[in-house]
N, CA, C and O of each residue as an XYZ file, in Angstrom:
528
protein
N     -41.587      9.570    -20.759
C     -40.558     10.525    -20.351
C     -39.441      9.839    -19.584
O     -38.276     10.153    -19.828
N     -39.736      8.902    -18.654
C     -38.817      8.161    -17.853
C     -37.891      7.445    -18.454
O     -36.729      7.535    -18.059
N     -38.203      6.668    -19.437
C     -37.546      6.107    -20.688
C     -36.707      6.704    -20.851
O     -35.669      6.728    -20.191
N     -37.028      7.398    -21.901
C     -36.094      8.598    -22.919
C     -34.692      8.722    -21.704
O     -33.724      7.962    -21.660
N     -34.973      9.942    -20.777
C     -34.233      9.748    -19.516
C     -33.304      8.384    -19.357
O     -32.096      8.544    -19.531
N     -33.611      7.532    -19.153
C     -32.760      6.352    -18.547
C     -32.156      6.032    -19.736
O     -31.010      5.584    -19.711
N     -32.951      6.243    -21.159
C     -31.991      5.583    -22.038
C     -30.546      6.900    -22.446
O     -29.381      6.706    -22.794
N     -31.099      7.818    -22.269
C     -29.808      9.479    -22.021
C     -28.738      8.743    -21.406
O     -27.696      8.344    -21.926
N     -29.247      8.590    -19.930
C     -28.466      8.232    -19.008
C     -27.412      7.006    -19.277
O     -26.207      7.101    -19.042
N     -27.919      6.083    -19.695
C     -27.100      4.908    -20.005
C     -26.480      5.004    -20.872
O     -25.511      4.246    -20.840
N     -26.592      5.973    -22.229
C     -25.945      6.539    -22.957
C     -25.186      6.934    -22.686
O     -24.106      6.565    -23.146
N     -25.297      8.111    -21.607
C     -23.232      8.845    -21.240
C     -23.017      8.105    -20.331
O     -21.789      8.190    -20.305
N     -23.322      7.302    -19.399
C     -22.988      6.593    -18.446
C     -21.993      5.324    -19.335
O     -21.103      4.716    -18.740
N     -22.260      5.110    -20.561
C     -21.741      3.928    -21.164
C     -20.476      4.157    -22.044
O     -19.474      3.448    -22.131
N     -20.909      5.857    -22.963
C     -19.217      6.497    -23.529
C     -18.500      6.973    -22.868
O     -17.311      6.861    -23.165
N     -18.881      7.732    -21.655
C     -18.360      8.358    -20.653
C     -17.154      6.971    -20.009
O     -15.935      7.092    -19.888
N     -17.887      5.895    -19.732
C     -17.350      4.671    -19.278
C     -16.099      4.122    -20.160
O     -14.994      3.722    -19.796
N     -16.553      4.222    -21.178
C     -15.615      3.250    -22.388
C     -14.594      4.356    -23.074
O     -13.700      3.940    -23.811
N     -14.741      5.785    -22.819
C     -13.667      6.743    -22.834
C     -12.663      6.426    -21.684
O     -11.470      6.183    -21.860
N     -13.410      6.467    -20.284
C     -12.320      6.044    -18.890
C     -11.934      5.337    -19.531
O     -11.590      5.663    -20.667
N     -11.829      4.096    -19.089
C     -11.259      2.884    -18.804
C     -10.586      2.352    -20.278
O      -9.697      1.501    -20.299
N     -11.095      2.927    -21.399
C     -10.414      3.240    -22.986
C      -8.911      3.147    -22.256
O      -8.141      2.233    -21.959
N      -8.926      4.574    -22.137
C      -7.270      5.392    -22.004
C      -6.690      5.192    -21.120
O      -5.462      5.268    -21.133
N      -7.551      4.793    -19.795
C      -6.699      3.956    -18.905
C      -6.043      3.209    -18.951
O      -4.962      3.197    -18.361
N      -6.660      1.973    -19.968
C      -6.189      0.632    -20.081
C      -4.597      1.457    -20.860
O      -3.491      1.400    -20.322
N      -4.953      2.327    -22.491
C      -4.184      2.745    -22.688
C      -2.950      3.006    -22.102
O      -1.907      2.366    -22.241
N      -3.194      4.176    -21.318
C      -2.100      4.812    -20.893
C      -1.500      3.862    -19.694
O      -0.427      4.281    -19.259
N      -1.883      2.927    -19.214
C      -1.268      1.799    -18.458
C      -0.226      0.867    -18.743
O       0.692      0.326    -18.125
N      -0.781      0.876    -20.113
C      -0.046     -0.104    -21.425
C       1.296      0.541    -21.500
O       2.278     -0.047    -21.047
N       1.388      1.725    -22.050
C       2.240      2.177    -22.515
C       3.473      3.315    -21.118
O       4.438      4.034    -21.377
N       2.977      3.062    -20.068
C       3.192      3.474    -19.399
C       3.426      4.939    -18.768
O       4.374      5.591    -18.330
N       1.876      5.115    -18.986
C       1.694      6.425    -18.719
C       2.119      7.682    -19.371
O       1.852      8.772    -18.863
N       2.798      7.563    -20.521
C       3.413      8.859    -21.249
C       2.091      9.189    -21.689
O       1.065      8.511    -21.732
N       2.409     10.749    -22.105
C       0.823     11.626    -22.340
C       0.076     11.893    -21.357
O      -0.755     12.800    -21.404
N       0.257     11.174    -20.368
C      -0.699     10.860    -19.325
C      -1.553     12.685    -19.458
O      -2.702     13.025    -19.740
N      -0.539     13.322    -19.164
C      -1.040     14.819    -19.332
C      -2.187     15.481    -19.747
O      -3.002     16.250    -19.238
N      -1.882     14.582    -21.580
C      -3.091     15.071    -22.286
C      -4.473     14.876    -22.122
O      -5.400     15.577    -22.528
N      -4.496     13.621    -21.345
C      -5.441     13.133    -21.388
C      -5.851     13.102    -19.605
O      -6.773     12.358    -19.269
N      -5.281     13.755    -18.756
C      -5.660     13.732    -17.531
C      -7.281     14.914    -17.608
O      -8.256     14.374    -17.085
N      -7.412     15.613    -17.889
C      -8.535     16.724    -17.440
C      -9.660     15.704    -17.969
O     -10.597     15.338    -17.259
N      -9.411     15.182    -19.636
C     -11.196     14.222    -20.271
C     -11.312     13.037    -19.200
O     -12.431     12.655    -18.858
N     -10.324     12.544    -18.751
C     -10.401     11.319    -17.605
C     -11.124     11.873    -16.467
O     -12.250     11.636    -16.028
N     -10.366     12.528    -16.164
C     -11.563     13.097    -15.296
C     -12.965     13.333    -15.289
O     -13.817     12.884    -14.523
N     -13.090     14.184    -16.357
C     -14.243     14.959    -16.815
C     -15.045     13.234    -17.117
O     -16.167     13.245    -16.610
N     -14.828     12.310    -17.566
C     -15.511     11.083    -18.309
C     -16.100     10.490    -17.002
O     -17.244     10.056    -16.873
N     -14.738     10.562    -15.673
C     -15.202      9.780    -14.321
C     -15.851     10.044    -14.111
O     -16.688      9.142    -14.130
N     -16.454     11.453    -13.642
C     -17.249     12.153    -13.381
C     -18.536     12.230    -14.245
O     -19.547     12.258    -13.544
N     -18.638     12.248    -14.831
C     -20.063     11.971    -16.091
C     -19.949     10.186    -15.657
O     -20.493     10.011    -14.567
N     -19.620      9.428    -16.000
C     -19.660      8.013    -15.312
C     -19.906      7.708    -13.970
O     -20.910      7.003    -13.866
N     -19.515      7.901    -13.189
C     -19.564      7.824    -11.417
C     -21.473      8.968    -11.562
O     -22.450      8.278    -11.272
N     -21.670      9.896    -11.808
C     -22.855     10.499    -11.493
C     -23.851      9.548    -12.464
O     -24.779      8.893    -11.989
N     -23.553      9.570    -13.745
C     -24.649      9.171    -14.363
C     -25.206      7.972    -13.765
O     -26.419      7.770    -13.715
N     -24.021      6.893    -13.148
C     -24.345      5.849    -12.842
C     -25.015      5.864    -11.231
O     -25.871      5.006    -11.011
N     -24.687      6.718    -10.216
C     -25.619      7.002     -9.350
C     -26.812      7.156     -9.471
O     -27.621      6.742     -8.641
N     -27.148      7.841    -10.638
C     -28.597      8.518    -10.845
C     -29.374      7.138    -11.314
O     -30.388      6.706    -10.766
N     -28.712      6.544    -12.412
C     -29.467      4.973    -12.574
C     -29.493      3.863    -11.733
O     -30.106      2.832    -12.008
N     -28.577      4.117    -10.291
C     -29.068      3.126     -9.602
C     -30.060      3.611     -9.183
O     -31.082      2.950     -9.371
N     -30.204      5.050     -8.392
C     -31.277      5.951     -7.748
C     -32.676      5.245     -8.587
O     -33.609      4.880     -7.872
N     -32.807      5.044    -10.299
C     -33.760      5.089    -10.630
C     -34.246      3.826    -10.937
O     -35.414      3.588    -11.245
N     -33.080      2.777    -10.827
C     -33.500      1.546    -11.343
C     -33.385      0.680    -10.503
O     -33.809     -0.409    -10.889
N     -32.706      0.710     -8.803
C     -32.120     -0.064     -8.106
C     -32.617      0.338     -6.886
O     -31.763      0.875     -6.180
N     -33.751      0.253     -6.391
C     -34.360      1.183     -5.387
C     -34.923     -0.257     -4.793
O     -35.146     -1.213     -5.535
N     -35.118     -0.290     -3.401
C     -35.530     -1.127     -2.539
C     -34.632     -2.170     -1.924
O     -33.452     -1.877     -1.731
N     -35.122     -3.447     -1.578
C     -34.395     -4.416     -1.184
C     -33.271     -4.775     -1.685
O     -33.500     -5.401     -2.720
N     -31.858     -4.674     -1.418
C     -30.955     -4.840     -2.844
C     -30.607     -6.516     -3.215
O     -31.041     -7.172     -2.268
N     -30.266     -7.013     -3.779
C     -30.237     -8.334     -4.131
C     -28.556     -8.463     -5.324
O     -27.983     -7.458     -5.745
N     -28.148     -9.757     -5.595
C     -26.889    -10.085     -6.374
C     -26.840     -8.775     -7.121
O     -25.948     -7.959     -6.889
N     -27.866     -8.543     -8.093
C     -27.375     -7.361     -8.894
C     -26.920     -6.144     -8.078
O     -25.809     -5.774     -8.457
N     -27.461     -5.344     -6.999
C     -27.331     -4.316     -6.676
C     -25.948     -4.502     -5.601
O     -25.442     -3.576     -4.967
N     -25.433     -6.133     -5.580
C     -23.994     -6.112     -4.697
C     -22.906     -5.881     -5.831
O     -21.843     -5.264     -5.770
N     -23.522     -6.593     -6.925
C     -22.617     -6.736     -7.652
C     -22.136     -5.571     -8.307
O     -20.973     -5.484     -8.700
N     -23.388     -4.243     -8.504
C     -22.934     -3.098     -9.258
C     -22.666     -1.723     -7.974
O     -22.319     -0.556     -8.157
N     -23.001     -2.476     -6.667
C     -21.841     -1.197     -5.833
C     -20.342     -1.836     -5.660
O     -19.357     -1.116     -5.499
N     -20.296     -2.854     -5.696
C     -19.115     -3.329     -6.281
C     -18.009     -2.860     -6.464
O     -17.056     -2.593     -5.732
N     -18.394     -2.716     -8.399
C     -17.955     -1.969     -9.036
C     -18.126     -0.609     -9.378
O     -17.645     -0.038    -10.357
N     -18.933     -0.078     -8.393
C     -19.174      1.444     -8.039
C     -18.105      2.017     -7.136
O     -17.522      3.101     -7.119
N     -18.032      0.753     -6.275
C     -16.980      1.479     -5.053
C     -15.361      1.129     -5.686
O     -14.362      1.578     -5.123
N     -15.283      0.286     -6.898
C     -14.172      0.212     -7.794
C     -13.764      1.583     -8.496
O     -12.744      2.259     -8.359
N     -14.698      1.740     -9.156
C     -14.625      3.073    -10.304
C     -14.238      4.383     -9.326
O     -13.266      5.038     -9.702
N     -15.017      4.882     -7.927
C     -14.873      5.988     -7.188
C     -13.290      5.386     -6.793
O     -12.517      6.340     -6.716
N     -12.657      4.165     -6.544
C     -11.559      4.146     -6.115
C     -10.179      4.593     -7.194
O      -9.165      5.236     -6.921
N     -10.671      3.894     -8.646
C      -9.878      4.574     -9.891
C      -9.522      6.195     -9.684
O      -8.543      6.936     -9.766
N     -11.099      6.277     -9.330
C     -10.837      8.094     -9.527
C     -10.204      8.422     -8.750
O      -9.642      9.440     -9.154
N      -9.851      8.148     -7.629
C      -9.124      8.899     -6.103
C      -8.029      8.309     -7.229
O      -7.385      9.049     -7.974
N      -7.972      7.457     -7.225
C      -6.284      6.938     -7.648
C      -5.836      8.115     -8.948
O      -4.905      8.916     -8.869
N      -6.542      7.991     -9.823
C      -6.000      8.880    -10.596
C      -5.925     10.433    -10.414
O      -5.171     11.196    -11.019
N      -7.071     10.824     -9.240
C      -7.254     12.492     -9.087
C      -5.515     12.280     -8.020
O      -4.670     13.171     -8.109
N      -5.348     11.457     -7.428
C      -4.483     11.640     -6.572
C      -3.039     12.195     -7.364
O      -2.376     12.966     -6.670
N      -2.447     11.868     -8.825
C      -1.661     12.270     -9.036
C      -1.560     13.201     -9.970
O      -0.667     13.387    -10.798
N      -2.740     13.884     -9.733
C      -2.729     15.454    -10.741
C      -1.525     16.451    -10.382
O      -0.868     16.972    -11.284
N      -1.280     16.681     -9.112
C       0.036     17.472     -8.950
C       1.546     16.598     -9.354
O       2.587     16.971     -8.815
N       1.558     15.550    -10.230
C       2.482     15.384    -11.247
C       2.246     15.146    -12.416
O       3.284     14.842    -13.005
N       1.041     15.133    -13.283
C       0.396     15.500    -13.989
C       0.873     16.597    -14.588
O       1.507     16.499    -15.638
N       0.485     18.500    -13.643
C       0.773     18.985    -13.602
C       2.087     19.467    -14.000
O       2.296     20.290    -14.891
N       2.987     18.873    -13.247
C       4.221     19.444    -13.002
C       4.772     18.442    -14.806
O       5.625     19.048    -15.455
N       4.294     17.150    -15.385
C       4.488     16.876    -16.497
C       4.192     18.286    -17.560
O       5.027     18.688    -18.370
N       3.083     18.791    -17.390
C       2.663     19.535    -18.523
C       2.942     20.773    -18.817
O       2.502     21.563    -19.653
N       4.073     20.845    -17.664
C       4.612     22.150    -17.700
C       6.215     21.801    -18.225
O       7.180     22.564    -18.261
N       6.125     20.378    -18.611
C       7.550     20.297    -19.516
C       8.172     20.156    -18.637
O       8.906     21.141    -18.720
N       8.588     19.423    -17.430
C       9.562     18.889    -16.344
C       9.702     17.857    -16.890
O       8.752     17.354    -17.490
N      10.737     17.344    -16.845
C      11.085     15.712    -16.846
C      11.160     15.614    -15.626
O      11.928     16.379    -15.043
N      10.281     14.512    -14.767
C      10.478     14.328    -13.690
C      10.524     12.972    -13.350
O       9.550     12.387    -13.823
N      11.366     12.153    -12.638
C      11.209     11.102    -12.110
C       9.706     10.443    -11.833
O       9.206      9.422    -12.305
N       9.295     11.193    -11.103
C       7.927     11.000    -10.362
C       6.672     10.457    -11.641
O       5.485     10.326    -11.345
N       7.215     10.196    -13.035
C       6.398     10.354    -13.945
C       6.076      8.795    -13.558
O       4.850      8.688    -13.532
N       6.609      7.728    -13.292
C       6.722      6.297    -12.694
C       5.307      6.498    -11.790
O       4.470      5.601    -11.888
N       5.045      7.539    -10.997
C       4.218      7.297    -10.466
C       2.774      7.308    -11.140
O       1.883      6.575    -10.709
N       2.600      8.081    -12.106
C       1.412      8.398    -12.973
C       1.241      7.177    -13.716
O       0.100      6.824    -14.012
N       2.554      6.277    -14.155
C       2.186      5.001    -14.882
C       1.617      3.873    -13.891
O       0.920      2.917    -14.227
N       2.144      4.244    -12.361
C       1.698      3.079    -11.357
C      -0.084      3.556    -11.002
O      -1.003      2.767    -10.782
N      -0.146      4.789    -11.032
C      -2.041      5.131    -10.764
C      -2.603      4.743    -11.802
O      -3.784      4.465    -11.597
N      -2.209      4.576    -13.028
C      -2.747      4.444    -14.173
C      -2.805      2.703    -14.246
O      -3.810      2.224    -14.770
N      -2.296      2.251    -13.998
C      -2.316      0.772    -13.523
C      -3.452      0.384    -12.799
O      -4.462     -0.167    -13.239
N      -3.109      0.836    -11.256
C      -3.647      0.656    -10.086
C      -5.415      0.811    -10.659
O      -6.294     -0.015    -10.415
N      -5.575      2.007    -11.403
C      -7.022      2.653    -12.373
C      -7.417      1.081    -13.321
O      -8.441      0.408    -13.197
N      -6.509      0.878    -14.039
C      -6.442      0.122    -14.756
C      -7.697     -1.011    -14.367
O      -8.882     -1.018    -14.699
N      -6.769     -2.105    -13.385
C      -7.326     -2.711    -12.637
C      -8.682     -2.602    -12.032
O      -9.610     -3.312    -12.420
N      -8.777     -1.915    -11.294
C     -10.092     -1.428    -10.354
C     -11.304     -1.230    -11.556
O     -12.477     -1.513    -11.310
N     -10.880     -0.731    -12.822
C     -11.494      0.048    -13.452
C     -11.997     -1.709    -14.366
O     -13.207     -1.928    -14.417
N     -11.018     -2.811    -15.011
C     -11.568     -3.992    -15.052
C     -12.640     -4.777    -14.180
O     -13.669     -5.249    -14.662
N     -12.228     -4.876    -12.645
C     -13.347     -5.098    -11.555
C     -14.607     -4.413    -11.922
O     -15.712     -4.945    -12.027
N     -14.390     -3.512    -12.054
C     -15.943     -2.399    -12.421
C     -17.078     -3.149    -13.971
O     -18.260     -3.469    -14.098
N     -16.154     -3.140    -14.645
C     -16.508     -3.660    -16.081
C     -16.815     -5.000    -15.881
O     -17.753     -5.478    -16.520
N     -15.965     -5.929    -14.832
C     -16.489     -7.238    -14.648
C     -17.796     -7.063    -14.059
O     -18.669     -7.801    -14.513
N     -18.144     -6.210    -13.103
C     -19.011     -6.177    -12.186
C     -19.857     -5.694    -13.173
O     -20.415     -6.680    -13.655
N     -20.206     -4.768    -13.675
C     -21.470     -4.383    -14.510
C     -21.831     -5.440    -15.759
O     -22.882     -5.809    -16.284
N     -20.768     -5.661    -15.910
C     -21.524     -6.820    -16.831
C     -22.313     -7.820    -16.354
O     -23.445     -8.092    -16.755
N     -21.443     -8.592    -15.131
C     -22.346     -9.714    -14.728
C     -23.392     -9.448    -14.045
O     -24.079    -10.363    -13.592
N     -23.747     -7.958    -13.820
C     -24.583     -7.926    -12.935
C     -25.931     -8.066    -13.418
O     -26.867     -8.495    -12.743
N     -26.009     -7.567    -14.992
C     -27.175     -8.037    -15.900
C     -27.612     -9.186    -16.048
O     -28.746     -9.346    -16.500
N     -26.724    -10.372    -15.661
C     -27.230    -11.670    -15.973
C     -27.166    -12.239    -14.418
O     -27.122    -13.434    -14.128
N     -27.168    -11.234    -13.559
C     -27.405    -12.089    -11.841
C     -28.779    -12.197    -11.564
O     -29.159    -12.714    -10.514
C-alpha cells in the first residue's frame, strides 16, 4: 500500500513540477505575454508540487537529515519562493485579463524570471540530491 502511494505521489509531484517550471521557463522567455492564461494552472501545479513534495519528504526523509535532505529543502525553500514570487503578481495578472494594457505587464515578465530562476535551483537541487 505504501508503495503504490509514494509512487501516486511522485507522479503528480513530478507533472505537477514539469507543468510549473514548463511555462515558467516559457513565459520568461517570451516575456511574460499570456502570462494570464496560464496564471490560475501555475498555481494550481505549485500547489500540487510544493504539497505533494512535503508529503514525500514527511514519508521518505524522516530522521537525522544528511546532503540529501539539505539539498532537497533547498530547493523546497526555492520552489515556495517561485510561488510567493509569482502569487505576488496576481493583482496584475488580473488587471491583464480584464483587457488593460498596462505598463505594469514588465512586472509579470520580471516574477516570471525571478520564478524562472529559483524554480532552476529547485530542479538543480532535486536532481542532485538523488545521487548525494
Amino acid at each position: 500500500m505504501q508503495a503504490t502511494l509514494i509512487i501516486a505521489l511522485v507522479v503528480l509531484h513530478v507533472l505537477s513540477g514539469v507543468f510549473w517550471a514548463g511555462s515558467t521557463f516559457a513565459l520568461a522567455r517570451i516575456g511574460g505575454n499570456l502570462a494570464e492564461r496560464l496564471f490560475r494552472p501555475q498555481m494550481g501545479a505549485a500547489t500540487v508540487a510544493i504539497v505533494t513534495g512535503g508529503v514525500l519528504g514527511f514519508l521518505l526523509h524522516r530522521g537525522t537529515p544528511g546532503i540529501q535532505e539539505h539539498l532537497l529543502a533547498i530547493g523546497a525553500l526555492c520552489a515556495m519562493l517561485a510561488a510567493a514570487v509569482q502569487g505576488a503578481s496576481a493583482h496584475v495578472v488580473k488587471r491583464l485579463s480584464a483587457g488593460e494594457a498596462i505598463a505594469a505587464s514588465s512586472g509579470v515578465a520580471t516574477s516570471q524570471r525571478i520564478a524562472a530562476a529559483l524554480l532552476a535551483v529547485t530542479v538543480i537541487c532535486m536532481s542532485a540530491a538523488r545521487y548525494a
